[in-house]
Backbone as JSON, one array per atom type, in Angstrom:
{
  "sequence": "XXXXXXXXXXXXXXXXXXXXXXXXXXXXXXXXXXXXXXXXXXXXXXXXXXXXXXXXXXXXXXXXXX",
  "N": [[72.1, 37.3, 61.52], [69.14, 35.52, 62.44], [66.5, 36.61, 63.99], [64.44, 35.29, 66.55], [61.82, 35.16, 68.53], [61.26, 32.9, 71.01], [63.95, 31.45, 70.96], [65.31, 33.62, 71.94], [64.06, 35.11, 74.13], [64.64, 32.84, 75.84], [67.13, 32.56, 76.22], [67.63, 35.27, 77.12], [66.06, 35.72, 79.36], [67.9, 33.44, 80.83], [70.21, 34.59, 81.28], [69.39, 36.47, 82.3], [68.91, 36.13, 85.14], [71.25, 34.91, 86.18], [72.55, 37.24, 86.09], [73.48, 40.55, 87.95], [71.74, 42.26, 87.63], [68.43, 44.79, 88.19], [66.59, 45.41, 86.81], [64.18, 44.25, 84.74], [63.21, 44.83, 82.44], [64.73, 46.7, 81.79], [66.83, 45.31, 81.43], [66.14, 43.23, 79.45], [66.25, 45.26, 77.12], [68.77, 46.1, 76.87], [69.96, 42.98, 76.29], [68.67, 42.52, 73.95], [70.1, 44.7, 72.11], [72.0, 44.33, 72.51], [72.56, 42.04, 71.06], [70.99, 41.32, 68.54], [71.24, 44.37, 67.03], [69.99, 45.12, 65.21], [66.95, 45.18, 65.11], [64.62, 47.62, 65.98], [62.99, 49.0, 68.68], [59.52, 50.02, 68.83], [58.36, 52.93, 70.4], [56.24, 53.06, 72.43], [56.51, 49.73, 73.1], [59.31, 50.34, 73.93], [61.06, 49.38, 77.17], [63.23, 50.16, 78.7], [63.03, 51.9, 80.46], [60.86, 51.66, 81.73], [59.12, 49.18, 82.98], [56.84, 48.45, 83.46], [56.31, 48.33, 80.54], [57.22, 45.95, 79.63], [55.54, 43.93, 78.79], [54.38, 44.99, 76.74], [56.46, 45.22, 74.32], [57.21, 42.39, 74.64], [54.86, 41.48, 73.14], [55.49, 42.77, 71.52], [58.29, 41.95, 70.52], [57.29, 39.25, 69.81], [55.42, 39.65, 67.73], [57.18, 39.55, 65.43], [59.06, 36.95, 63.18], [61.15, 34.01, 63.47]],
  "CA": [[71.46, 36.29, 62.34], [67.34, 35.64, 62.05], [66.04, 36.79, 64.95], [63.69, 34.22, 66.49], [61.44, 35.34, 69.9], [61.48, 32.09, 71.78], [65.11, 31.61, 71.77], [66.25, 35.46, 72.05], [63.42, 35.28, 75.46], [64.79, 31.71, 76.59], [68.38, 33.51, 76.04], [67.47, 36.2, 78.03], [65.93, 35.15, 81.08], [68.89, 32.7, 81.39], [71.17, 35.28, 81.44], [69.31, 37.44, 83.74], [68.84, 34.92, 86.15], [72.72, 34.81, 86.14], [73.2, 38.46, 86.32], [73.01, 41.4, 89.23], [70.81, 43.35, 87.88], [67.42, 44.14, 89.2], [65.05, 45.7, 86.12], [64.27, 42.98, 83.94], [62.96, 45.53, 81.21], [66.19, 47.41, 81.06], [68.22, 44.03, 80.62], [65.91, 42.87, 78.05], [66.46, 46.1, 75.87], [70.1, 45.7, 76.68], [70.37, 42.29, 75.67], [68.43, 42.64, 72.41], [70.64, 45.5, 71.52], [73.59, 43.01, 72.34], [72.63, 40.34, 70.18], [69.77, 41.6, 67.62], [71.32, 45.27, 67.27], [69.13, 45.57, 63.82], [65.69, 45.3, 65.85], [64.33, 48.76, 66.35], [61.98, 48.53, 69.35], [58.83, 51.16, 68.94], [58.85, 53.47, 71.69], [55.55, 52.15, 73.26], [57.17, 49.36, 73.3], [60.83, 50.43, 75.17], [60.68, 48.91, 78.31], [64.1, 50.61, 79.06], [62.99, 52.67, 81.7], [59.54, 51.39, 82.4], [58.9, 48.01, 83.43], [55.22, 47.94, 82.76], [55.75, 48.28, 79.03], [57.81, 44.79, 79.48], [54.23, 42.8, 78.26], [54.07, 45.36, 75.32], [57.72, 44.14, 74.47], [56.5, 41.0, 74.18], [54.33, 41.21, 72.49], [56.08, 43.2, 69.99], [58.72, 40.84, 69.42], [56.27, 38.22, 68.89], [55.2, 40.24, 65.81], [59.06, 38.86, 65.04], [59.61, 35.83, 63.72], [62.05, 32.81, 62.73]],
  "C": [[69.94, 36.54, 62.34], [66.85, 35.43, 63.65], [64.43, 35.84, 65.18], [63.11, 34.39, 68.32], [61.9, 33.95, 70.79], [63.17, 31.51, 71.77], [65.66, 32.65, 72.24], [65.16, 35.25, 73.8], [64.52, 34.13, 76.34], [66.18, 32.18, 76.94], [68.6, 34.23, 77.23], [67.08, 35.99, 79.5], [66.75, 34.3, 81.74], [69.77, 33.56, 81.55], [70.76, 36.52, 82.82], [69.15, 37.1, 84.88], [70.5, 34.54, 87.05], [73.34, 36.21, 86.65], [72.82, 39.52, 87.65], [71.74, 42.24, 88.84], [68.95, 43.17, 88.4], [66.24, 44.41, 87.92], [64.85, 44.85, 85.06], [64.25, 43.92, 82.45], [64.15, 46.46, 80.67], [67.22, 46.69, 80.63], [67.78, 43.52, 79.36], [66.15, 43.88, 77.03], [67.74, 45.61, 75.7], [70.63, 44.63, 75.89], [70.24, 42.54, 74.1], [69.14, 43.34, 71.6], [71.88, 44.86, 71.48], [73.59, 42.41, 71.13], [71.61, 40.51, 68.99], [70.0, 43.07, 67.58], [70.24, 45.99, 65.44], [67.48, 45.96, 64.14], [65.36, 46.93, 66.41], [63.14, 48.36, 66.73], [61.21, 49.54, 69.09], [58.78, 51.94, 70.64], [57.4, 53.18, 72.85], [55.91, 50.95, 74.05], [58.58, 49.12, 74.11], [60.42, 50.24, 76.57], [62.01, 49.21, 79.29], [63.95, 51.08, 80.39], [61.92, 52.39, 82.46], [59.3, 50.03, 82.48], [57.9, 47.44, 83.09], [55.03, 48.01, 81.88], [56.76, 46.56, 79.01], [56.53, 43.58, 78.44], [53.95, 43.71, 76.99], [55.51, 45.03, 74.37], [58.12, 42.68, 74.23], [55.77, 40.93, 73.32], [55.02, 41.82, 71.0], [57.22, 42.05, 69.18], [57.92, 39.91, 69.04], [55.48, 38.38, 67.46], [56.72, 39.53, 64.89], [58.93, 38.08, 64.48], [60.74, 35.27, 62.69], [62.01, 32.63, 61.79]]
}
């Protein structure tokens, strides 16, 4: 599958919007690893545990595209 930022984000925030949890940056790794398990995030980047790398995260997939 060709990984493509603006639906994999639009994806995501609909689903977390839906779901309990509370760290947005640990659902977005999660998902991506769901659904894009080929994507190796840089570790600047991992927003797993840190929240405030969520905007570097972004920007990285946006290096991504369709």
């Amino acid at each position: 599958m060709v990984f493509c930022p603006d639906r994999f984000l639009s994806e995501a925030n609909s689903a977390f919007i839906l779901s309990d949890q509370k760290r947005y940056g640990q659902f977005l790794m999660n998902f991506l690893y769901q659904k894009h398990p080929e994507v190796v995030v840089p570790e600047k980047a991992d927003c797993f545990y840190d929240n405030s790398k969520v905007k570097e995260f972004l920007q990285f997939i946006y290096t991504l595209s369709c």
